[in-house]
C-alpha positions, 0 to 999 in steps of 0.5 A: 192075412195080416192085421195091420194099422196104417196110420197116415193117409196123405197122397203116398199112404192112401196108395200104400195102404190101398195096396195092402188091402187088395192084398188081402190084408186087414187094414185098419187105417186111421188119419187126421183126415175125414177125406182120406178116410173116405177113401181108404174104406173105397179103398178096402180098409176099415177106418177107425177114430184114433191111433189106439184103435187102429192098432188095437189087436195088430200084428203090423203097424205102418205110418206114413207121416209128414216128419219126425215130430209127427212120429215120434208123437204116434209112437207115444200113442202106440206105446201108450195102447194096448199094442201087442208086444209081438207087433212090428212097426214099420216107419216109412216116413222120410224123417232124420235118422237120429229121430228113426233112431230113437222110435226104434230105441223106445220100441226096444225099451218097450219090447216091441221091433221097430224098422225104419223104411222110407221109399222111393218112388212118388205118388204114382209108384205109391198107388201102383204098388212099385216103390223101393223100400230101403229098411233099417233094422235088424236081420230078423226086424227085416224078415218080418216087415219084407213081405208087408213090404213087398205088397206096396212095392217092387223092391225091398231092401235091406240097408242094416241097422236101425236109420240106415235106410233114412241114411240111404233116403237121404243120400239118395234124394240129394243125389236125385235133387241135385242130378235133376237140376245138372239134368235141367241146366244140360237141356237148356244149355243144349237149347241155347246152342240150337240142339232141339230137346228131343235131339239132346235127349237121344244122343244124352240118354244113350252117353254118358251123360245119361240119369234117371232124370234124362230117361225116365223122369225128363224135366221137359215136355214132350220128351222121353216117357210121360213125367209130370212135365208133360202135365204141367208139372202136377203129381210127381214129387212135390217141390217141398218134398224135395226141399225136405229131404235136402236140408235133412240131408244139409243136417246129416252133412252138417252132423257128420262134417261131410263136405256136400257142395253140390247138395247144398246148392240144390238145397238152396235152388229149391228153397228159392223156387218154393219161397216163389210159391211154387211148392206143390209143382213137381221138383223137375219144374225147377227148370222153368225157374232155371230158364229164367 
């Protein structure tokens, strides 16, 4: 059994950290939120009133919050507390790899092994215990932080030095962002031409058109496996989410000089669809926006 403070409750971190709980870990969890909480403790966690003190005596530290700033400012936290020298922070935010550079810098600077592992997977993955983790950090950083790791999800894998698995989410998400809206602009153009979506779907999932958005997360209703379109486009991956990652990876293209068309159009797609107020829909309901 490990003690380990989680910090960061939200709709991934209260599966994440529920998980470490049923697997017999000490989890000491800590959020903004009296709700989330709540459901921590149902959950098998103990809550605590701050950063400091869920970290207090932990071998692990695990966040999971909305962006860089919101890391950076917990690690002050951590730094500043009575964290062990001998703890490993483990980072599973999806935050800008300069940023996931720089925690793991002043973690060095302080003596302490930082690793950066955002995930892939949405809220259903988080509360099954299935996500892939892809962790950045060293050799030893990464044999430390795997079987943590490895009790909230189905795959852990390391990506190398520290931010490269923000490198890898980030390509990753494009890739997905931009995959979901060819995948969406395929089913209504086959529509137009008088194919019925369950036809497009059988030839398509089988061709070469084939992706992970056509065969397990299909942006229509009623076709292939359950996907929060069959729910009216609730759970999933939230629309903002999706928007997030993309103008991280617009900013890591921008960064490097990496030509992106295909991400930025995405990036621009999605941005209009949540400006329309629809940025709690799942990021497949950008067909109902592409359908017109």
């Amino acid at each position: 059994m490990t003690r380990i403070a989680f910090i960061g409750l939200g709709n991934m971190g209260g599966g994440m950290a529920a998980n470490l709980a049923k697997a017999g870990h000490d989890v000491r969890a800590f959020d903004l939120s009296a709700d989330a909480l709540d459901r921590a403790k149902a959950a098998g966690c103990l809550p605590m009133a701050s950063v400091a003190e869920a970290a207090d005596g932990a071998e692990a530290v695990v966040t999971m919050l909305p962006a860089g700033t919101h890391v950076e400012a917990v690690y002050g936290d951590l730094f500043a507390a009575s964290l062990s020298p001998t703890a490993i922070l483990i980072d599973c935010s999806t935050i800008d790899v300069a940023t996931a550079k720089r925690v793991a810098e002043a973690a060095r600077a302080k003596g302490i092994t930082a690793v950066d592992a955002p995930v892939s997977g949405g809220i259903g993955a988080a509360n099954a215990g299935t996500l892939t983790f892809m962790v950045g950090g060293s050799d030893d950083a990464f044999a430390r932080a795997q079987p943590i790791l490895a009790a909230m999800g189905k795959a852990v894998i390391h990506a190398g030095a520290n931010g490269t698995g923000q490198a890898a989410k980030i390509a990753n998400n494009m890739l997905l962002g931009a995959t979901m809206v060819a995948t969406c602009e395929a089913f209504l153009l086959a529509e137009k031409l008088g194919l019925a979506p369950q036809t497009f779907f059988d030839i398509s999932s089988v061709s070469s058109g084939q992706s992970w958005s056509m065969t397990s997360y299909c942006p229509v209703p009623g076709v292939g496996p359950d996907t929060p379109a069959d729910h009216n486009y609730q759970g999933g991956f939230a629309t903002a989410l999706m928007l997030k990652d993309l103008k991280l990876a617009a900013a890591a293209a921008s960064d490097t000089g990496a030509d992106t068309p295909m991400g930025a159009k995405a990036a621009e797609l999605y941005q209009r669809f949540a400006e329309a107020g629809h940025g709690g829909l799942d990021f497949s309901a950008i067909i109902t926006a592409l359908r017109g």
